[in-house]
C-alpha positions as CSV (number, residue, x, y, z in Angstrom):
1,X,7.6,-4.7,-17.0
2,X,4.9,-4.8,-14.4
3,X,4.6,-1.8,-11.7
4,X,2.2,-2.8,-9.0
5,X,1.4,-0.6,-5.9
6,X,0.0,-1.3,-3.4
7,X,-2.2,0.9,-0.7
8,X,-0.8,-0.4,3.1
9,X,-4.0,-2.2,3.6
10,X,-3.1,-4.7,1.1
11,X,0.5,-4.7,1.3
12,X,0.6,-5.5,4.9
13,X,-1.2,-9.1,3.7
14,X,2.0,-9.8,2.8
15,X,3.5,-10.4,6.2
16,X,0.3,-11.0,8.1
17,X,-1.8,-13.9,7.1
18,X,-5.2,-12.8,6.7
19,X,-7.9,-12.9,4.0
20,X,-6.0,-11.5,0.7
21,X,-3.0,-12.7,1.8
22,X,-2.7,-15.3,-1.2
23,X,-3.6,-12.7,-3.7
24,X,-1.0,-10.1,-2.4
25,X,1.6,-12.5,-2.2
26,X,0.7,-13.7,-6.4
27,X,1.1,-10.0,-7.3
28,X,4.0,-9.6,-6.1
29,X,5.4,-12.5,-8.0
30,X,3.9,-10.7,-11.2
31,X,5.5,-7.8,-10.3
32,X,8.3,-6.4,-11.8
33,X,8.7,-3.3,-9.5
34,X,6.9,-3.0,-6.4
35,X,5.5,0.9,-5.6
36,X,4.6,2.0,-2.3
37,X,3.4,5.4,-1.0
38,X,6.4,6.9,1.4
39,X,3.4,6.9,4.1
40,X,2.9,2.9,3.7
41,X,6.0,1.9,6.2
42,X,4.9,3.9,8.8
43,X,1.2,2.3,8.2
44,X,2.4,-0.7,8.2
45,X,5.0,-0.6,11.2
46,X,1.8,0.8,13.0
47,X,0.0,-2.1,12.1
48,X,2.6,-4.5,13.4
49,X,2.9,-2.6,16.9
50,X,-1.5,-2.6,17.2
51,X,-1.3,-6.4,16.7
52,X,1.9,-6.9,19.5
53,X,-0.7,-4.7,21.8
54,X,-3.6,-6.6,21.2
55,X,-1.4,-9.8,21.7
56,X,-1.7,-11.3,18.4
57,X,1.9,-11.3,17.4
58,X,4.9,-11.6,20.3
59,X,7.8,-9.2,20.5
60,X,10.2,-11.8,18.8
61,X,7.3,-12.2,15.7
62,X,7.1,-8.5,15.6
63,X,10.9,-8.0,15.4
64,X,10.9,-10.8,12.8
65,X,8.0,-8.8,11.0
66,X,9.9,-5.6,11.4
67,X,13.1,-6.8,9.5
68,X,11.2,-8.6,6.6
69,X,9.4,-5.7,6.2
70,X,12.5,-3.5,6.6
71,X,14.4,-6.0,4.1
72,X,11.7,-5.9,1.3
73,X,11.3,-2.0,1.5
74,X,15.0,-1.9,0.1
75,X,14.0,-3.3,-3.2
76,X,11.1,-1.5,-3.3
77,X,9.7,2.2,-5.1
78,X,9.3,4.4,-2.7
79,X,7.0,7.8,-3.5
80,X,7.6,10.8,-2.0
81,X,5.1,13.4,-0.9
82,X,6.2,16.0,-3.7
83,X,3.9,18.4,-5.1
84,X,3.0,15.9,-8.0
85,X,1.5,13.6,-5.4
86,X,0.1,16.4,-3.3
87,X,-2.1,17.8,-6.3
88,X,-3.1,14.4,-7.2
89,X,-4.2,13.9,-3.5
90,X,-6.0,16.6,-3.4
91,X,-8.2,15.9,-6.8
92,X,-9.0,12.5,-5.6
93,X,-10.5,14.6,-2.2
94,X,-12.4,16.3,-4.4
95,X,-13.6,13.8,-6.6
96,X,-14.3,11.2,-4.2
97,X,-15.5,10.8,-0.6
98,X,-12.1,9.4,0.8
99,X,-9.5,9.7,3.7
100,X,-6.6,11.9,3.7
101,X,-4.2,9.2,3.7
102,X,-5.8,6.8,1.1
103,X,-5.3,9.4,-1.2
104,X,-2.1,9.9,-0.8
105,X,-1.6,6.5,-2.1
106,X,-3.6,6.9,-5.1
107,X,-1.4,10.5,-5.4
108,X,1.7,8.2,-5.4
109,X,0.7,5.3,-7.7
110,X,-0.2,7.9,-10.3
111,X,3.2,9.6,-10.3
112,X,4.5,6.1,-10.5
113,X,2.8,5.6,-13.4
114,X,1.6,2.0,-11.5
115,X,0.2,-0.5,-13.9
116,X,-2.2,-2.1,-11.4
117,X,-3.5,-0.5,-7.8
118,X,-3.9,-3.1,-5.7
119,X,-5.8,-2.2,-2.0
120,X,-8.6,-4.0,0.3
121,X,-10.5,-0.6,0.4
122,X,-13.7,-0.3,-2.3
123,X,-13.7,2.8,-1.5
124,X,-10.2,3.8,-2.2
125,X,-10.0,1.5,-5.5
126,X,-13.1,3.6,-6.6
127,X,-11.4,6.7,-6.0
128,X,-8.2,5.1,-7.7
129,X,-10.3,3.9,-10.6
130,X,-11.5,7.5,-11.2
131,X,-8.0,8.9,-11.3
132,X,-7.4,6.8,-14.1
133,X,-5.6,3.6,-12.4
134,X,-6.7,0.1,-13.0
135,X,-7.6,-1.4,-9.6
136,X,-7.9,-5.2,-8.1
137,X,-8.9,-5.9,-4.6
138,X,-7.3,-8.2,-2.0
């Protein structure tokens, strides 16, 4: 069994084709289970509506976006923000220089007990590292 999580800047390779993209797409193969931070659909969705603004993706892509994503989140582990995560969070603030969010992600791969950390952010996988997760960058 193979639990890999990924932070939203990396799983969102998955449906947008971008540098990483190949990478994401191999570890999810590998994957047994799939984890993601309750945070990363909002993230994500987010994403999908900046890049309809900007003109980059139409309404019908983002729709079909929106439903794969939507689709896949189904078979997917989702973390809650529970105390566990909260306190993790919070020592990966004080340990590291990082955002709010980002470590909420690490928060919820550790309580997931996540074999690998997967994100496009060195300074999250440093911070992720230090909490005791292995790491690989997209």
């Amino acid at each position: 069994m193979m639990r890999v999580f990924f932070d939203t800047s990396a799983f969102v390779k998955r449906y947008v084709s971008e540098s990483g993209t190949d990478t994401v797409l191999e570890w999810c193969d590998r994957a047994t289970e799939i984890g993601l931070s309750g945070i990363a659909l909002p993230e994500i969705i987010s994403a999908f509506c900046r890049l309809r603004r900007e003109d980059r993706i139409t309404d019908t892509q983002y729709r079909q976006l929106k439903s794969l994503l939507l689709a896949d989140i189904e078979d997917i582990a989702i973390c809650d923000l529970t105390p566990a995560v909260l306190a993790q969070a919070v020592a990966s603030l004080e340990a590291s220089v990082l955002r709010g969010m980002d470590a909420i992600h690490i928060g919820s791969a550790v309580v997931l007990q996540a074999d690998v950390f997967i994100s496009a952010d060195a300074r999250q996988r440093e911070a992720a590292a230090r909490a005791g997760l292995r790491v690989e960058a997209v």
